[in-house]
N, C-alpha and C positions, 0 to 999 in steps of 0.2 A: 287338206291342210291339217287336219286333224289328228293325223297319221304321222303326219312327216317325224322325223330323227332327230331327238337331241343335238341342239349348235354346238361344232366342232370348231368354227372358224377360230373362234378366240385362241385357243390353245395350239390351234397349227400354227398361226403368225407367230407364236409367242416362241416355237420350236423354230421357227425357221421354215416347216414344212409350206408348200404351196398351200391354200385355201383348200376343203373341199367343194364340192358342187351342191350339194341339201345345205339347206338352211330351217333354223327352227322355226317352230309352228308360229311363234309369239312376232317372231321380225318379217315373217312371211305377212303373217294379218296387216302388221303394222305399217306397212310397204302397201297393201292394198288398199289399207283404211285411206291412206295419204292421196290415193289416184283415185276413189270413188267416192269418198267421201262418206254421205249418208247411208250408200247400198253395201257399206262394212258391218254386217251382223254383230248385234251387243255383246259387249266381252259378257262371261258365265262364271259368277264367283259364286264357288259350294261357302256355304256359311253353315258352321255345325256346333250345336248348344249340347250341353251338358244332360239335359234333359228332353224329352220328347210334349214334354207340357211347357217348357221353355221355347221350342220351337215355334210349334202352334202358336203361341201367345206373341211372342216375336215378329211372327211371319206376317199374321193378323194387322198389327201395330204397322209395319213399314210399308207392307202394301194396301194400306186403306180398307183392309176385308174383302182384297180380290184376289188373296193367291188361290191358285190351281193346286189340288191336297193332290196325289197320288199314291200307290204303296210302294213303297220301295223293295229290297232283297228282305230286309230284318222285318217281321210282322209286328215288330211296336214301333219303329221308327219310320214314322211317315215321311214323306216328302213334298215339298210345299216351293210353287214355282209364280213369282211375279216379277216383272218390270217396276227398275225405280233411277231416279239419278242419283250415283254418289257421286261427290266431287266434281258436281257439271257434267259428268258423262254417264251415258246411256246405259245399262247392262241388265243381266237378266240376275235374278238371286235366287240360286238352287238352296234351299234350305232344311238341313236333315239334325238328327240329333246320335249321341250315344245313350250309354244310362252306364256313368260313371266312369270307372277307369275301363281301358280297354285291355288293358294289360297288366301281366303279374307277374312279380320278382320271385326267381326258385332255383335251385340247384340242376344238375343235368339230369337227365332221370333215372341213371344209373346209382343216383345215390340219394334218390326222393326215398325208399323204404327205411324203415327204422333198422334195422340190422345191415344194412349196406356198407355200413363203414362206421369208423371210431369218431366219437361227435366232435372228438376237440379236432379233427379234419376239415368240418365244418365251417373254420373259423378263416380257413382258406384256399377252400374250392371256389372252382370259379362261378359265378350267379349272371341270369340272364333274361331280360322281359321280351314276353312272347305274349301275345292276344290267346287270351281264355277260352276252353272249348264252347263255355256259354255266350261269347262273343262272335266266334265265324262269322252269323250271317251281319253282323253291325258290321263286321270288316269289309265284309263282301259288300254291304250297302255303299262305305266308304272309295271301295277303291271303283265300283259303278261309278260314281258319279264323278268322282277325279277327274278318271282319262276324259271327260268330255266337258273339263271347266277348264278356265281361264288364271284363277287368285282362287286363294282359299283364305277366307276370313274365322276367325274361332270366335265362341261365342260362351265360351265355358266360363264356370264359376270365378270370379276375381281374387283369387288366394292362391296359395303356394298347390293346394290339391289341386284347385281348377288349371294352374300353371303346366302342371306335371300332364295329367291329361289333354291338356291342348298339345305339348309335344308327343303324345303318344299317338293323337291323328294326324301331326305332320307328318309321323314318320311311316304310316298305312299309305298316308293318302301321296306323298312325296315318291312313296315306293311305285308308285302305281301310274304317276305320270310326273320325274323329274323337274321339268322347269316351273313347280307351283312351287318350289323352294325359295324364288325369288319375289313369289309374289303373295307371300304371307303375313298377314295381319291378325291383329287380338282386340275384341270390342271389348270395354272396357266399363260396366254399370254394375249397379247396387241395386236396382228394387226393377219392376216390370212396368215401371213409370211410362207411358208416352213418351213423353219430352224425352225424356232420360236416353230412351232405346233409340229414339233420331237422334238425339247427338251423339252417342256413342257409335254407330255404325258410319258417320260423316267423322269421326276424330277418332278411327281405330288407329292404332301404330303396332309396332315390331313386339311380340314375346319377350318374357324375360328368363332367358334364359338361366339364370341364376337361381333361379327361385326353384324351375325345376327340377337341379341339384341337389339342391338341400332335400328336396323329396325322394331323390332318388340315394342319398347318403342314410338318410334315417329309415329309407325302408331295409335299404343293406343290413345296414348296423342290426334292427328289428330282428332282421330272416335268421341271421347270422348266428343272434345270441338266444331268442326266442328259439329254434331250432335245436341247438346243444343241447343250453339247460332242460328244456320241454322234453327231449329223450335220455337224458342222465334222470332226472328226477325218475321222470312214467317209469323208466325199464328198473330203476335201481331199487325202489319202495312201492312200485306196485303191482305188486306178486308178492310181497313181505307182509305187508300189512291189510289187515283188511278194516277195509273204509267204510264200513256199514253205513248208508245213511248220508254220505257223502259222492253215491255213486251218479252219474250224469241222468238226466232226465228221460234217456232213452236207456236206461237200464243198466247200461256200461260202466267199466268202473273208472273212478276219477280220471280225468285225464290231468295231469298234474304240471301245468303248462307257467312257462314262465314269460314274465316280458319289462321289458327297462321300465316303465311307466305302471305294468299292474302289480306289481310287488314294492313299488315304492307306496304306490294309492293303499296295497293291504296292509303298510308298515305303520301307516298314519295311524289304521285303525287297533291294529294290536299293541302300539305305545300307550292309546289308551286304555286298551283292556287293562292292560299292564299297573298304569296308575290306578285304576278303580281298584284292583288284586291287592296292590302293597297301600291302600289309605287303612290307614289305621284311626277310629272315630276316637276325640277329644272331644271329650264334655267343655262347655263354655257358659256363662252367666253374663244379663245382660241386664242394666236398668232402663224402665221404659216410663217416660213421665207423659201424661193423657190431660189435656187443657180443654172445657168444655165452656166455651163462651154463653154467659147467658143472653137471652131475646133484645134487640134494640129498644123494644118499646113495649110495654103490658099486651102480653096475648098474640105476639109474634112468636113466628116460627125460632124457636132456638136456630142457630149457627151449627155445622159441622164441628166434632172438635178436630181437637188439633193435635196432633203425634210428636212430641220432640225424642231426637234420639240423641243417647248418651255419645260423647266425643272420644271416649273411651274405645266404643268401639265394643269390644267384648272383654272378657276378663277369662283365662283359664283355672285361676286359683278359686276354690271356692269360695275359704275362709274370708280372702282378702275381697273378694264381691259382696258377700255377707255383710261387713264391717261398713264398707261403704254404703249400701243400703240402708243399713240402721241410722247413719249420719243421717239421710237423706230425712228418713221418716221421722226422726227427730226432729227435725228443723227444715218442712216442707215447703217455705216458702219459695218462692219463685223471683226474681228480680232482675229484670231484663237489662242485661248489660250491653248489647248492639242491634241495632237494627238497618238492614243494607237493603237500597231499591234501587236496582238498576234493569235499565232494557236487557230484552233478552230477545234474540232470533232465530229465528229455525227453519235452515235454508235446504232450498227443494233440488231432490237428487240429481246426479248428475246424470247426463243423456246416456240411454240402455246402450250395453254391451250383451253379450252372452252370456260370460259370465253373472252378469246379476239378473239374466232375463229366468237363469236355470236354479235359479237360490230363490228366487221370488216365488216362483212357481213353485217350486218344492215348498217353501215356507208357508204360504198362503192356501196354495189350492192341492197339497201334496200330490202332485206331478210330478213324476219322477223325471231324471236329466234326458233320457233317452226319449222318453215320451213326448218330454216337451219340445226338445228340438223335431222328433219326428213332425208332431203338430204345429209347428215354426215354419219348419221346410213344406209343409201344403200350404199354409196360407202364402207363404212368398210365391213359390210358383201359380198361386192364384189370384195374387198379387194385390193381396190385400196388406202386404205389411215386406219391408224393404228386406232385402238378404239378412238372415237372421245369423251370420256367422261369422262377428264381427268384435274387437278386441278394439274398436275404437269408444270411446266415451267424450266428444267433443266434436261439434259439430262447427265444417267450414264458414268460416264469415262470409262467404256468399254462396250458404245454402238458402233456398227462398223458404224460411219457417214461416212466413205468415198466409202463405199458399193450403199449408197443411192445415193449419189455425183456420182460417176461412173455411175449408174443407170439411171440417170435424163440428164446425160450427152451425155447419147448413142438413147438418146427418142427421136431426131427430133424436138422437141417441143419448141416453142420460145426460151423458156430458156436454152437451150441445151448447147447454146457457152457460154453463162455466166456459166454455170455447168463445162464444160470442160476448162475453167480456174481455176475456184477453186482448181478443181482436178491436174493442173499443179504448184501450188507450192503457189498457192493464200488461201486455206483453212485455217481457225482457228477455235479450237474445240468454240464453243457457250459459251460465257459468261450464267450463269443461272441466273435465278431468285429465289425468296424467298419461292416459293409454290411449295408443294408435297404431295402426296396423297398417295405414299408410295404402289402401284398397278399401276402405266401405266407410260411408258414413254408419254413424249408430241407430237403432234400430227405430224407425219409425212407419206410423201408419202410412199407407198408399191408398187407399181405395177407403170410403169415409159408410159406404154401407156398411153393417154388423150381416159378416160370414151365419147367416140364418140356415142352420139344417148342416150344417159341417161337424155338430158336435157341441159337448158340454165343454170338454177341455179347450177346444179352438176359440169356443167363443170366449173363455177365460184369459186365454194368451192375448188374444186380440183387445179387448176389453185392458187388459196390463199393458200392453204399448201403445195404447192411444192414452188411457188417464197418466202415464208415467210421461207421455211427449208433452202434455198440456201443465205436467207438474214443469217440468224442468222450466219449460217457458215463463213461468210466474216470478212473481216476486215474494222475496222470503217470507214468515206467518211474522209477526208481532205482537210480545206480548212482555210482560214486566213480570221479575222475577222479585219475593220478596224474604230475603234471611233474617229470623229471629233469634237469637242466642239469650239462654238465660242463662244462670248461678246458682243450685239448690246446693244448699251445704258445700261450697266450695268446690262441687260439681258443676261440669256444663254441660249442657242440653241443648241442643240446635232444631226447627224446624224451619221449613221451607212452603212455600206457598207462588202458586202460577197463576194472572190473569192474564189471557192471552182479548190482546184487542185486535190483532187481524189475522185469520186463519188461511186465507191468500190456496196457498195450493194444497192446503189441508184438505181442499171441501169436495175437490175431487180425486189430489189420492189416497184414496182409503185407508192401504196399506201401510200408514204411519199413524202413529200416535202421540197427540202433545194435547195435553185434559188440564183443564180447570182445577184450580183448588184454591182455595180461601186461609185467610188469615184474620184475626180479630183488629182490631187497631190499639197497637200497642208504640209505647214509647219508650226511650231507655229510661232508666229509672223507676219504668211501673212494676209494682208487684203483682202477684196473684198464687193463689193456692192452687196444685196442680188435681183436675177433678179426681186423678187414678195414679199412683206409683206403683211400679208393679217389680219385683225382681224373677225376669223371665229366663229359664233354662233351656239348653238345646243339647244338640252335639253336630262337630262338623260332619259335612257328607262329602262323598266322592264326585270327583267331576263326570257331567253325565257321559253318557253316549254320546259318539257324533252323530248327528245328522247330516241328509246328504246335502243340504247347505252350507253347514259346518266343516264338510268334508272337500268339498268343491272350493268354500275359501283358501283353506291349507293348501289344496292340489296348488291354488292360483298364487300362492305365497310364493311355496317352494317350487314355480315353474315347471310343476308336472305336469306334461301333456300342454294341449294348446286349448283355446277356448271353444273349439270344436269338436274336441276327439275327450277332455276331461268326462264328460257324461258316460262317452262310452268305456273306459278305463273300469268306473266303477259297474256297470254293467258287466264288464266281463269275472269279476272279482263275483260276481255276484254268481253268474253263471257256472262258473267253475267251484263255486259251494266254499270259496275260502271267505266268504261272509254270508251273512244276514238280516235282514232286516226288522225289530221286534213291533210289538203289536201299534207301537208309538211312533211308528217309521225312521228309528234309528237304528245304526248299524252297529254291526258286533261281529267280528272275527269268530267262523267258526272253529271247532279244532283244528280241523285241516290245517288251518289257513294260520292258525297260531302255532301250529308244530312246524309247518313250513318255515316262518320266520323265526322259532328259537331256536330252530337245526343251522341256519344258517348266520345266527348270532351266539351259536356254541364254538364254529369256527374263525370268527372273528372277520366276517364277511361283509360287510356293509350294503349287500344290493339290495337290504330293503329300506335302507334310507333313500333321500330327496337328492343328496349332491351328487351322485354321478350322473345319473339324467339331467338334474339343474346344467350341471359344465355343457352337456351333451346340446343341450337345447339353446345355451347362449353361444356355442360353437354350428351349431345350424344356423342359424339369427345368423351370424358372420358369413357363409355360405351363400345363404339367400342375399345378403347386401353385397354379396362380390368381396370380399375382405378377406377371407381364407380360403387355399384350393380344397376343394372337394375328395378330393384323393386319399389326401394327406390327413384331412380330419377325419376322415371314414379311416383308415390304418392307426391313426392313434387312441381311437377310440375302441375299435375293435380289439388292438393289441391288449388297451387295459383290460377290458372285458375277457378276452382268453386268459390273461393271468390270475384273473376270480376262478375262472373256470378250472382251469389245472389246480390249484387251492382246493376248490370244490372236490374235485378226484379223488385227491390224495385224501381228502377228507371223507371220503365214503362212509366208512365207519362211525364218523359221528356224526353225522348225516342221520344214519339208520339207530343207532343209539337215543338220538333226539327224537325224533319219532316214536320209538318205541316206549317211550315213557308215554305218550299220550293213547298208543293203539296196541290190537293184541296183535299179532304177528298169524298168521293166516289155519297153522297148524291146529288140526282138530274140529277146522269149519265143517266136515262134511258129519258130524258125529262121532267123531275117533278119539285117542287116548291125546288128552292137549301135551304129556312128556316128547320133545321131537327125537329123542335116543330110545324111548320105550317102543316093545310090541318086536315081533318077532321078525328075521331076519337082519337085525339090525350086526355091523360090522367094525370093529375097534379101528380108528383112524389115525390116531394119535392122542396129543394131549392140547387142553383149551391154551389158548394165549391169552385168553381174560384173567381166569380162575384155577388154572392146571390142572382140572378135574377131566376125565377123558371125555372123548369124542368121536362119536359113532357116525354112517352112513347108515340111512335108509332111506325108505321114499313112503311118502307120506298116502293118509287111504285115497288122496285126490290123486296120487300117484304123479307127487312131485320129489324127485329125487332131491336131495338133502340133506346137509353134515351137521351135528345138534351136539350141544355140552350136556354132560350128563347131570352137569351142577342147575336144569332147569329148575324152579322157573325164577332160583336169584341168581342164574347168569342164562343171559338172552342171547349167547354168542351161538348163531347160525349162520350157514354158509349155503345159497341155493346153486344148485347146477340146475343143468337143462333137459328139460323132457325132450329137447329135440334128440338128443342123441340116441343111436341105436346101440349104442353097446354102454355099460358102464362097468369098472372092473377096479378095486381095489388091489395092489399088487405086492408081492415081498418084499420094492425096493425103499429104500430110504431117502427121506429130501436131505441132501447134505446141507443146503440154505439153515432151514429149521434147527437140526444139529448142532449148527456152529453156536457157541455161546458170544452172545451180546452184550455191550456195555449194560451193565443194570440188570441182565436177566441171564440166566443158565440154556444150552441147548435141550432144546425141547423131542421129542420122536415124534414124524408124521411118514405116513405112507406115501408113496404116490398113486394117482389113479390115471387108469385107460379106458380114454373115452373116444369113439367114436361117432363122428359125424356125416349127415349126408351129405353130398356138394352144396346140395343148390341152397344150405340153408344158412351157408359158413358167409362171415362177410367177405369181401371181395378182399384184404389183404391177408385170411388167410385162407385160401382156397388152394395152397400149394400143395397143404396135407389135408388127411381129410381121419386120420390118428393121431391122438394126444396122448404122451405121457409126461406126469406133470404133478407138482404135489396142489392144492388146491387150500391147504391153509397158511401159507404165505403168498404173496403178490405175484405171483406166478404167470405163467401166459395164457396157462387152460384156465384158470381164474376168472382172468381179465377176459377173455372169453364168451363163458358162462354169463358172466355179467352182460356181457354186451349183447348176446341174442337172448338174455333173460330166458327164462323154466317155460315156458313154451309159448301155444299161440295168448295172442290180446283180441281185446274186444273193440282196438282202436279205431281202424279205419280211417277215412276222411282225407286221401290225398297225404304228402310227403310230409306232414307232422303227424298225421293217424290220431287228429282230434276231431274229426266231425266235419261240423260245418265251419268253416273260417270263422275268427274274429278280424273286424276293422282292423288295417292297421295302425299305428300308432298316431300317427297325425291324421289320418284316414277320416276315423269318425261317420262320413256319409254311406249312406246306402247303397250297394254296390263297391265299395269302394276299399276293393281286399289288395291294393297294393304290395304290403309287403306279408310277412308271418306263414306263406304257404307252407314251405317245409318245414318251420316249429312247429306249425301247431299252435301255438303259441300267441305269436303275436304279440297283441296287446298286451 
């Protein structure tokens, strides 16, 4: 039965053809179920989670603690076999996991290497997802277990990633034994709950396919544009410039990678560099009047005084602060002309998302974003705390909160007594917030024991989403607010004052602040002398650094990146040396990372602002709800993006202009003369197109051939050719191009040069010839060339962008989860 052949019947009747005689395996059974009833063996649904600790846990949970573990093909994905009812009927549940995506988006392999071909080609070669070589045996597990199931249920994560990967094991597992195509389902949970995990395996339904899309458009887009710029930038400036200091962590030198989302996150940071550069500091003058209430009664504690600040605000004239001042002290009286009491409340946050789970953390326990979701995703899989990867802040009206409240209240654990009020008549269901992601409730505890021995960070996260669930739960703090206004010399002076009568969810969550302070008892009409006038001087200062909670707000403003993958954005900025972090854990564009952005704001290029990712990311959103085809916004998106790109090209030169105002140009690294026209053999070329001063060939003592102005080193105009070639030859003829005289400029004299190349090094459009004659200081095609297999080998490696190790892709964020970015490089 097992064996039998794909059902034909359908499609014959439908042709007209007689019936065949095989019938499939599924109507086979189902025909025998009918005649024997109970001696029809349980249908065998492969069920396959996201994780291999998601399995286990899973497995655990459904079968009572009596599945049968086995090993399967892959040595980390076990395989775990019990008997349960779904749906009233009998079956058995094959249960295995992957670990992450199983497959990855790339070009053919004929044009994975960097010199294969011209990058703006890139932007419309064809791209294809194939299971990873790190993946085979997960494959080989999958398509095991297929041929000998019945249904395939998925079990992966509940978001657009987890989406995307659930079809990438239909389509193993589907290949492997055709009719599990109709009998495919998607479980559907948030946290490693019990309950949770029996209802969602009794109420799987169909995949959505939509959501997949959008994963599969934004890794395209990713590959597409990450890829080009990733090998324009690396090949065009890195061999030009030397990056001292900015070289990768395994020695190599920058890999200068670009991606929709990591140059918008570095633009945030260099805007501000930007403003701290141009503040120019103004002196200011402030009057401060100091009120010191004496004791209520003989031999009592004096009062706190009391601070009123001027309504003025500040004053930049001196003179005119001066003037005022002396009124003041002339005529110091005080005479209180208002006095306002009203309530005041201070209402407790709203329920965790990600985003504030990765700003708390940073702010509070400086946990970085990546770290902390690492330490997020082991407590969920250990299911102490619900899927940490979630964009919702508002919890369902029939989520059962006081199950959790009970739960937290029976844990021993600080919070315990503030829990076990709540639970006596103090609970209020959670005001929400405005964000939803329509897949996970927001982040709450599961498991009421404290993660003991898991770590100091874990126990922090965990520790912030139980006191942050028991805050949201409460009712607001209470307390009465009191404004005094006075009158000194026809000046006003304002002070304020807080008694707070009920601190409600203050008392457990730490992480806010709302303090006491005192006021004397005054009325309108009363005077008093003030104990201190002071005329206080400063100067303004620059706005700080961001922080990376400061920086994770902005991402979350202007829509960059999702609430999963923002941590890693800045992670890769970080990695790739175009930021830093200072002693205070804020961040600061390094040169790199600042040349890169004023090279591309010299051309009047926007792709290190927020709006074209923004568009990008609300035209996904549409994708994922079904609203636009996926095709059509992958081609419009990509088109805008090649027309930055061609811009970029044509812009080369001030690309490398931009740059070189920040770095020295590579000439003279080995000990040699820094002139790139001085030292001997050097050969007349023509004349500069910067400066008219002439222009020599030679090749530098690293023994990189090379055309230099002789107006070094106040004109920087060089031009590198390629060590790959075996011949180079300066010739008698003349470029007629150069010659001709231009609007605005006179014809100039340049040589041409004969260069020869070996085959196998040429890119594949021009391998016709394998000799060039060609002038090399206009746009030429040995130029264009040159440029594009760059002055010889690189230090890149790393697969078809030759950066290493992958970055996440853009929406990617998890572990494993190299979806799109292979051949940029790039990526993120």
């Amino acid at each position: 039965l097992s064996e039998a052949p794909p059902c034909a019947a359908r499609g014959a009747v439908a042709r007209g053809d007689p019936p065949p005689h095989h019938i499939c395996a599924f109507a086979l059974r189902k025909a025998f179920g009918a005649l024997l009833g109970a001696a029809m063996p349980p249908a065998r649904v492969l069920a396959v989670a996201e994780k291999p600790s998601v399995a286990k846990e899973v497995s655990r949970v459904l079968s009572g603690g009596s599945a049968r573990m086995s090993q399967g093909r892959s040595p980390y994905n076990k395989v775990f076999e019990f008997e349960m009812q779904l749906r009233g009927a009998h079956v058995t549940m094959v249960f295995t996991s992957v670990t992450g995506h199983l497959m990855e988006m790339d070009f053919p392999m004929a044009y994975r290497k960097w010199r294969s071909c011209a990058e703006e080609s890139l932007f419309g070669l064809p791209v294809s997802k194939d299971v990873r070589e790190a993946n085979k045996l997960v494959k080989e597990n999958l398509v095991f277990l297929a041929r000998s199931c019945d249904r395939l249920m998925l079990w992966l994560d509940c978001d657009r990633e987890g989406e995307n990967i659930a079809y990438e094991v239909i389509d193993v597992c589907c290949r492997a034994r055709p009719s599990l195509r109709q009998q495919v389902s998607r479980a559907h949970f948030s946290s490693l709950n019990p309950g949770e995990l029996r209802n969602a395996v009794q109420s799987a339904r169909a995949p959505d396919e939509n959501k997949t899309k959008a994963v599969d458009a934004r890794q395209e887009i990713d590959l597409r544009v990450g890829a080009a710029f990733t090998r324009f930038q690396t090949m065009l400036l890195g061999d030009r410039f030397d990056f001292q200091g900015h070289e990768r962590d395994d020695g190599k030198g920058p890999l200068l990678s670009y991606g929709p989302c990591q140059f918008p996150t570095l633009g945030f940071l260099v805007e501000r560099q930007w403003e701290i550069d141009a503040h120019d500091p103004e002196d200011f003058w402030a009057i401060r009047a100091t009120y010191a209430p004496p004791p209520d009664q003989q031999g009592a504690r004096a009062p706190p005084p009391v601070r009123f600040s001027w309504q003025r605000g500040r004053v930049y004239d001196h003179l005119t602060a001066v003037m005022l001042f002396e009124l003041c002290v002339e005529n110091p009286t005080a005479t209180v002309t208002r006095v306002d009491e009203k309530d005041e409340r201070r209402f407790p946050p709203h329920p965790l998302n990600t985003v504030a789970l990765t700003k708390l953390a940073s702010m509070h326990f400086r946990i970085g974003g990546k770290k902390c979701m690492d330490e997020a995703e082991r407590l969920y899989q250990q299911g102490y705390i619900s899927y940490p990867r979630t964009e919702t802040n508002t919890f369902s009206p029939d989520t059962d909160l006081m199950s959790m409240v009970n739960g937290l209240g029976g844990s021993g654990a600080p919070w315990a007594g503030y829990a076990q009020g709540l639970a006596n008549g103090r609970f209020i269901f959670p005001r929400g917030g405005n964000d939803t992601d329509n897949a996970h409730p927001p982040i709450h505890p599961v498991r009421f024991d404290a993660p003991t021995g898991q770590g100091r960070e874990a126990m922090q996260i965990y520790e912030l989403v139980c006191r942050h669930f028991l805050a949201c739960c409460s009712p607001p703090a209470l307390g009465a607010r009191t404004t005094v206004e006075v009158d000194i010399a026809s000046e006003r002076f304002t002070a304020r004052a807080l008694m707070i009568h009920d601190r409600s969810f203050l008392e457990v969550y730490t992480y806010m602040r709302w303090s006491d302070s005192t006021m004397p008892a005054l009325a309108v009409g009363d005077t008093f002398q003030p104990t201190e006038l002071t005329l206080d001087e400063g100067s303004t200062h620059p706005p700080p650094l961001l922080s990376e909670a400061d920086l994770i707000s902005v991402m979350d403003t202007n829509k960059i990146g999702t609430d999963a993958t923002m941590h890693a954005h800045i992670d890769t900025i970080l990695q790739r040396k175009y930021a830093e972090r200072d002693h205070n854990g804020r961040m600061r564009p390094t040169q790199l990372g600042m040349a890169l952005v004023q090279a591309y704001a010299a051309l009047d290029l926007q792709l290190w602002k927020p709006f074209l990712r923004a568009q990008m990311e609300k035209d996904l959103n549409d994708v994922a709800a079904g609203l636009k085809n996926k095709e059509q916004m992958c081609a419009m998106a990509i088109d805008s993006l090649k027309n930055a790109f061609q811009k970029a090209k044509k812009g080369s030169k001030e690309l490398v202009d931009a740059v070189g105002k920040v770095f020295q140009p590579k000439i003279g690294r080995d000990g040699g003369d820094d002139d790139p026209t001085g030292g001997s053999g050097a050969v007349h070329v023509g004349d500069c197109r910067q400066c008219g001063m002439p222009m020599s060939f030679k090749r530098t003592q690293a023994g990189v051939p090379m055309v230099g102005c002789s107006g070094y080193p106040q004109c920087r105009n060089t031009i590198w050719l390629s060590s790959l070639a075996t011949a180079i030859e300066v010739t008698d003829q003349k470029c007629k191009h150069c010659a001709t005289p231009r609007a605005g400029r006179p014809g100039r004299e340049a040589f041409m040069f004969r260069m020869q190349f070996p085959r196998r090094v040429l890119p594949v459009q021009y391998r016709d010839e394998t000799e060039y004659v060609d002038c090399v200081l206009c746009q030429s095609k040995l130029r264009e060339l040159c440029e594009l297999i760059g002055t010889g080998s690189r230090g890149g490696g790393g697969g078809s962008g030759g950066g290493g190790s992958r970055a996440p892709s853009e929406g990617g964020g998890r572990k494993g989860r190299a979806g799109g970015g292979g051949a940029g490089g790039g990526g993120a």
